[in-house]
C-alpha positions as CSV (number, residue, x, y, z in Angstrom):
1,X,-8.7,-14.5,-19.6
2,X,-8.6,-17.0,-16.4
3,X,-4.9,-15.4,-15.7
4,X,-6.7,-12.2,-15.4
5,X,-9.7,-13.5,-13.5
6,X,-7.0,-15.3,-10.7
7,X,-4.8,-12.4,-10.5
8,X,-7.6,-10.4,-9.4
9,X,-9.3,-12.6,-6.9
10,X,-6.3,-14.1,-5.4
11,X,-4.2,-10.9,-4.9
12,X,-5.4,-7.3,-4.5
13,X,-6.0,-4.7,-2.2
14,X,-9.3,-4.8,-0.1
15,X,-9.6,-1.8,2.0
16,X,-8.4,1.4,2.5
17,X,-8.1,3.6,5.4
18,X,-7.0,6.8,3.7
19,X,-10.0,7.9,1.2
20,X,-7.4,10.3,-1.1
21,X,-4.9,7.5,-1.4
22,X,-7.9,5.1,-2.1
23,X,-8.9,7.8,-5.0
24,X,-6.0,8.3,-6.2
25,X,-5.2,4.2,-6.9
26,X,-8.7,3.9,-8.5
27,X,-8.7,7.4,-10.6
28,X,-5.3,8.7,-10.5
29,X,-6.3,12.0,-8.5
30,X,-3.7,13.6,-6.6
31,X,-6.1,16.0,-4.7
32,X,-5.7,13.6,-1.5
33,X,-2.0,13.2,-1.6
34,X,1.2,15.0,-1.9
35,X,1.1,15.3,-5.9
36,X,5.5,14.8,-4.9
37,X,4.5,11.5,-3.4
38,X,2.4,10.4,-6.9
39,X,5.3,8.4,-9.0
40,X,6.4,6.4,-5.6
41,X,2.9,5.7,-4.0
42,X,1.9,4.7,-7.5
43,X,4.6,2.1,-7.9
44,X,4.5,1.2,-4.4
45,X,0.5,0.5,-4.5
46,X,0.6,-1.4,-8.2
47,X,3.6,-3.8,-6.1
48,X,1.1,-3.7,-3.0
49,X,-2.0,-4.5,-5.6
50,X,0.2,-7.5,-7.2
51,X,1.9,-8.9,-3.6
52,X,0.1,-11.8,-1.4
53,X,2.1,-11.0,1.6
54,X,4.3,-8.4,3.2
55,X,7.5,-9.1,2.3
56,X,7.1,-8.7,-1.3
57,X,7.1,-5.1,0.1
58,X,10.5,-5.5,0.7
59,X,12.1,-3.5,-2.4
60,X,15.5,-1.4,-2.0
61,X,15.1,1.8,-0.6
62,X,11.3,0.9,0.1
63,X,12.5,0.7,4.1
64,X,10.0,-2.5,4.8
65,X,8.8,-2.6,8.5
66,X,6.9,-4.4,10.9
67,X,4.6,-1.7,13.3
68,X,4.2,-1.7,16.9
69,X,2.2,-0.6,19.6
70,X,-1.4,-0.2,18.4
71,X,-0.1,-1.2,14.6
72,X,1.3,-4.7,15.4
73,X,0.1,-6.6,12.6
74,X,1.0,-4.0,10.0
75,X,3.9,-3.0,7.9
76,X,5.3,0.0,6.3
77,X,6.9,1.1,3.3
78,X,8.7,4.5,3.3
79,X,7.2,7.0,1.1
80,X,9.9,10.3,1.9
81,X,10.5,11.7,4.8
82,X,7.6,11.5,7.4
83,X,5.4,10.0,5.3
84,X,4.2,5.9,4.7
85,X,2.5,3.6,3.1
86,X,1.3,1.4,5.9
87,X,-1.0,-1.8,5.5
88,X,-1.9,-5.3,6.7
89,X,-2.5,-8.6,4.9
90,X,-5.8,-10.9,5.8
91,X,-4.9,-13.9,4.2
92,X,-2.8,-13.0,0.6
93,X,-4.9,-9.6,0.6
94,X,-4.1,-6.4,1.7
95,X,-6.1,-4.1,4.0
96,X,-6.5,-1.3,6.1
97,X,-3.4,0.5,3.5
98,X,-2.9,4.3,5.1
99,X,-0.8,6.9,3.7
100,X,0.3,9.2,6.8
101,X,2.7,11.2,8.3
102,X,4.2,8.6,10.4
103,X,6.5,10.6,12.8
């Protein structure tokens, strides 16, 4: 039981910007999302959810990159096409994660 306990106070997500994707990782409701983008978002946020910093992101085919401009600070994770998974880490949490059409 104390794995469980430390798993979830040293490592989760903390914030969301985007309420449907923040839905949708709680409850499993597509009605914010792409329903296409379900399977990927939902392995890419349980790998998000589990990761302490960014490059853990870092999976093949996942596209890891630092933002810049007004995003320095955050990464992001291709999703398909247009469309991301961005975020931030505070410490070994994640925060501010976005799902938008990044082009």
């Amino acid at each position: 039981m104390l794995l469980v306990y430390l798993r979830y106070t040293l490592a989760v997500i903390r914030s969301f910007r985007h309420k449907g994707l923040e839905e949708f990782f709680r409850s499993g409701s597509k009605a914010g999302i792409q329903p296409r983008h379900a399977p990927r978002l939902q392995l890419q946020l349980g790998r998000l959810d589990a990761s302490d910093a960014p490059v853990a992101m870092g999976l093949p085919g996942w596209r890891l990159h630092p933002l810049k401009g007004h995003l320095v600070g955050h990464w992001a994770v291709w999703v398909d096409k247009k469309w991301r998974l961005t975020f931030s880490f505070i410490g070994p949490h994640a925060v501010d994660v976005d799902y938008q059409d990044y082009h």
